[in-house]
C-alpha positions in Angstrom: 0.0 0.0 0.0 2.9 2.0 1.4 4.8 1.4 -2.3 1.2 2.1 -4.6 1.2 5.8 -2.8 4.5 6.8 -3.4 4.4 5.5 -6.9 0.9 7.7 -7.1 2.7 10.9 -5.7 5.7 10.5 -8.3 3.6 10.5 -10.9 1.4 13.5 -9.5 4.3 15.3 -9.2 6.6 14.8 -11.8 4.2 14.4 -14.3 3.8 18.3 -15.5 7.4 18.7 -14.6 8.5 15.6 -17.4 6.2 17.6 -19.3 7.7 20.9 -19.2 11.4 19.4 -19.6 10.4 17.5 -22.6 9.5 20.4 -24.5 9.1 19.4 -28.5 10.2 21.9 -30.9 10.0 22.1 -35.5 13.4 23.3 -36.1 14.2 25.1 -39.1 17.9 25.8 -39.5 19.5 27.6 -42.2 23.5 26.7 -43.2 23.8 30.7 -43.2 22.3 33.4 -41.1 24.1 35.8 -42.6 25.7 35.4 -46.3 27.8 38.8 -46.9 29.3 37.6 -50.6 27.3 39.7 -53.3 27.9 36.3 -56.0 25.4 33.6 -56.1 25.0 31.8 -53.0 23.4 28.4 -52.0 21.8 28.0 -48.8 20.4 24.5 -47.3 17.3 24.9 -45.0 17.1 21.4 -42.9 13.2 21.2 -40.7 13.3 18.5 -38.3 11.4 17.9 -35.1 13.0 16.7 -31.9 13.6 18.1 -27.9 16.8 20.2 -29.1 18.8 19.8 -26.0 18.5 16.7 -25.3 19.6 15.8 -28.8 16.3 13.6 -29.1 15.1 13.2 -32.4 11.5 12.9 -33.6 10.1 11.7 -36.8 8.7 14.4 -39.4 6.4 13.9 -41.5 6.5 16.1 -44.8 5.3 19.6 -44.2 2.2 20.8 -46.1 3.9 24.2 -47.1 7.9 24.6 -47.1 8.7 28.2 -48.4 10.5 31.9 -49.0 9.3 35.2 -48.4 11.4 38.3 -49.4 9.9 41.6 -49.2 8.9 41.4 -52.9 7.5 38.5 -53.3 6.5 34.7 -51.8 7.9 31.6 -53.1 7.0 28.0 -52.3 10.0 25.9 -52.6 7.5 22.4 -51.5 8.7 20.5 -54.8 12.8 21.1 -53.9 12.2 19.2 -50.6 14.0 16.0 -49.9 13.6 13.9 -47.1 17.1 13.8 -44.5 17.9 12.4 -41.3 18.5 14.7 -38.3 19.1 13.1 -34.4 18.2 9.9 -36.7 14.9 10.7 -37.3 13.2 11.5 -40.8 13.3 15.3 -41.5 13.7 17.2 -44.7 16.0 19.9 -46.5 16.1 22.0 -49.6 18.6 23.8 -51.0 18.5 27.1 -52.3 20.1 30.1 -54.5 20.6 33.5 -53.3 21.1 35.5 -56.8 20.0 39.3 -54.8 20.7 41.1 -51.7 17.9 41.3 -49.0 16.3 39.3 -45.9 14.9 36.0 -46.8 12.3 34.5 -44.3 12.1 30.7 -44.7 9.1 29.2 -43.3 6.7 25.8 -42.8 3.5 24.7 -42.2 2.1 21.4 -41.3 -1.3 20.4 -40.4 -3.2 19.5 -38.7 -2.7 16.5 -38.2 -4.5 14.4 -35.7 -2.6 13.0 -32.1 -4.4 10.1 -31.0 -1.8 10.0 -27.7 -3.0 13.3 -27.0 -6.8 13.3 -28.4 -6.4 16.5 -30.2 -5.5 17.7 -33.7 -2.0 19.6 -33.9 -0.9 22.2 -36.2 2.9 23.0 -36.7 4.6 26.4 -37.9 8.0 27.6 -37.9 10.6 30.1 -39.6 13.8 31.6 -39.7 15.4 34.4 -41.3 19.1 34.7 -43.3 20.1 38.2 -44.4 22.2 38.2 -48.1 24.9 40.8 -48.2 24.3 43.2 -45.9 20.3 44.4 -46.6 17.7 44.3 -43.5 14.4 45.2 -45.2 11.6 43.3 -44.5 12.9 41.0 -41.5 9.8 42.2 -39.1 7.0 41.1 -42.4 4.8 38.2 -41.6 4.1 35.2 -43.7 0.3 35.3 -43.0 0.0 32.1 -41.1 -2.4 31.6 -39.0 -0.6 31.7 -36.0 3.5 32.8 -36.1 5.9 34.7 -34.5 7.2 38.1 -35.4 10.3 39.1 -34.3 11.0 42.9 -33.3 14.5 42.5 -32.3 16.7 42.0 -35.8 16.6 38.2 -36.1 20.3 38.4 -37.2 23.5 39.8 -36.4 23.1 39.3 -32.5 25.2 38.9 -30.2 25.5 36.7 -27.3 23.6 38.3 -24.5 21.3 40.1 -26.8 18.0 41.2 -25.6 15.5 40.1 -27.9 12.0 40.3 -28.7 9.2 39.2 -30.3 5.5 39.4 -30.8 2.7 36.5 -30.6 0.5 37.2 -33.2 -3.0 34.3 -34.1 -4.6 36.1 -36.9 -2.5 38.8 -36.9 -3.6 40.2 -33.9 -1.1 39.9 -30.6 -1.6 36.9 -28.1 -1.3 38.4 -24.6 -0.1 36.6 -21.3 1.0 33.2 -23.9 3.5 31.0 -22.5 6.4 31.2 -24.9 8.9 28.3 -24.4 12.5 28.9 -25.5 15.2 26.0 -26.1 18.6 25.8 -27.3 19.9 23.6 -30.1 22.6 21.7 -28.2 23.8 20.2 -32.1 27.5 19.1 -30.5 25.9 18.0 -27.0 28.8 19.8 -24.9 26.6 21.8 -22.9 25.0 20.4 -19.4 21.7 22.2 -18.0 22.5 22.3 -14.1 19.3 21.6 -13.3 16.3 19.8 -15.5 14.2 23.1 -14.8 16.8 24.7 -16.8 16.6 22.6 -20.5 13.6 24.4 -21.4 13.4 28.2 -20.7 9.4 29.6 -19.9 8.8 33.0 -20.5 5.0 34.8 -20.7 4.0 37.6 -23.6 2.8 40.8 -21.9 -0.5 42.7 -22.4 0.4 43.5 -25.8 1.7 40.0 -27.2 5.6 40.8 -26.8 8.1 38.7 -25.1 11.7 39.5 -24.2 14.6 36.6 -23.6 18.3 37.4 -23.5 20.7 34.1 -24.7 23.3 33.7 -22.6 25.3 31.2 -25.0 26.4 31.6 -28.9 23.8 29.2 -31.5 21.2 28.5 -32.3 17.8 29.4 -30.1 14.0 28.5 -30.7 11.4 30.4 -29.6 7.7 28.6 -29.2 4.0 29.1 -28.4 0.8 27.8 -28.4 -2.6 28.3 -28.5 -5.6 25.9 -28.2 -9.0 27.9 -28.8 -9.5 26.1 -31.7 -12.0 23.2 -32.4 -11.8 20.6 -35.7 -14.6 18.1 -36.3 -13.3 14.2 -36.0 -16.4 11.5 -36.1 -18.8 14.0 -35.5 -16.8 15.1 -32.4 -15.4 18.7 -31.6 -11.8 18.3 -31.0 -9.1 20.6 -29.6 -6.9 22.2 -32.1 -3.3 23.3 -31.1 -1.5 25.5 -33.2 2.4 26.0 -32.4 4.1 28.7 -33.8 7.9 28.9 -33.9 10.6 31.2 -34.9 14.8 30.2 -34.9 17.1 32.8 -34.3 21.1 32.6 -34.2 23.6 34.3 -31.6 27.3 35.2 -32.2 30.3 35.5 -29.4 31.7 38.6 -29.2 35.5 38.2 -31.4 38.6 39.9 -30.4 42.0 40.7 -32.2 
């Protein structure tokens, strides 16, 4: 009896807590943030889906829109896809040619698609954003998702230590008082959280849909939220709907002569 309750009290408690640690994040990861040569330049965009600090992989299934946004003009790039491995698991990657100057939003949509572990449909989102030689129009645009991530801080060019900020937006108006989850890609698995609290950073949007997060180590960093006021039909059934929204953003070190 003595060994069913403490069993029962682990689970109560550490049962959110796995939860929170465990944190699953769409990655989108560009080979370049920042391309300074004015030639022709190739770029390879790898989405995968995993808990990035942890180096856990996660199978991906192929995104329903893969694409690039310039300021100009919108560009689905869905038929250049091929399917890769990342952390082992199936992910996919295109490659493609900067030929201009300017800031290039890659982004991704998939969904929904229905969770029977977690009896609820899921819709995935994510972007990043490279800058080509030396041109920052147009890195604060949208890409008209339904729910995504704006960032107001430059997404490029940062430092270590940065302050940097972003807006929640679900229909493009802001989300205010969203939990915004924040991990970091831990690619070479050299850095140790001190405490499990600590894998998965939590901060909250304010009245006005902005959040601010400072990244205290060089790479690269996700930034994540969610939103569940959504319902989808399944066997004449109103389910949940959760959309995630995600934007990847890459920190420098500070260089010295």
């Amino acid at each position: 009896m003595k060994k069913c309750l403490f069993f029962g009290l682990m689970v109560l408690f550490l049962s959110p807590f796995h939860s929170q640690v465990l944190a699953q994040f769409v990655m989108i990861i560009p080979s370049d943030s920042m391309v300074m040569q004015e030639e022709d330049r190739e770029i390879k965009v790898t989405i995968s889906y995993s808990h990035p600090f942890e180096g856990k992989g996660l199978d991906l299934e192929k995104p329903s829109q893969f694409g690039v946004k310039n300021n100009r003009w919108k560009k689905s790039l869905i038929s250049q896809m091929e399917k890769t491995y990342v952390m082992g698991h199936k992910g996919w990657e295109a490659a493609y040619r900067l030929v201009r100057s300017g800031v290039y939003i890659f982004y991704m949509e998939q969904g929904p698609l229905w969770v029977p572990d977690e009896d609820r449909f899921v819709s995935h989102n994510a972007k990043t954003v490279a800058a080509v030689s030396g041109s920052e129009e147009g890195w604060d645009e949208t890409v008209d998702l339904t729910m995504e991530i704006v960032p107001l801080t430059r997404p490029f060019g940062l430092y270590t230590g940065n302050v940097f900020q972003g807006v929640v937006i679900l229909d493009r108006k802001p989300l205010p008082f969203v939990k915004v989850e924040i991990a970091y890609y831990n690619k070479d698995g050299k850095a140790v959280a001190p405490a499990d609290f600590m894998i998965t950073q939590v901060v909250k949007t304010d009245s006005n849909g902005i959040f601010t997060y400072a990244a205290p180590r060089a790479g690269w960093w996700g930034f994540t939220a969610q939103n569940t006021s959504r319902k989808m039909k399944r066997g004449g059934e109103q389910k949940e709907l959760e959309l995630r929204a995600a934007l990847w953003v890459e920190f420098f070190d500070w260089k010295e002569k």
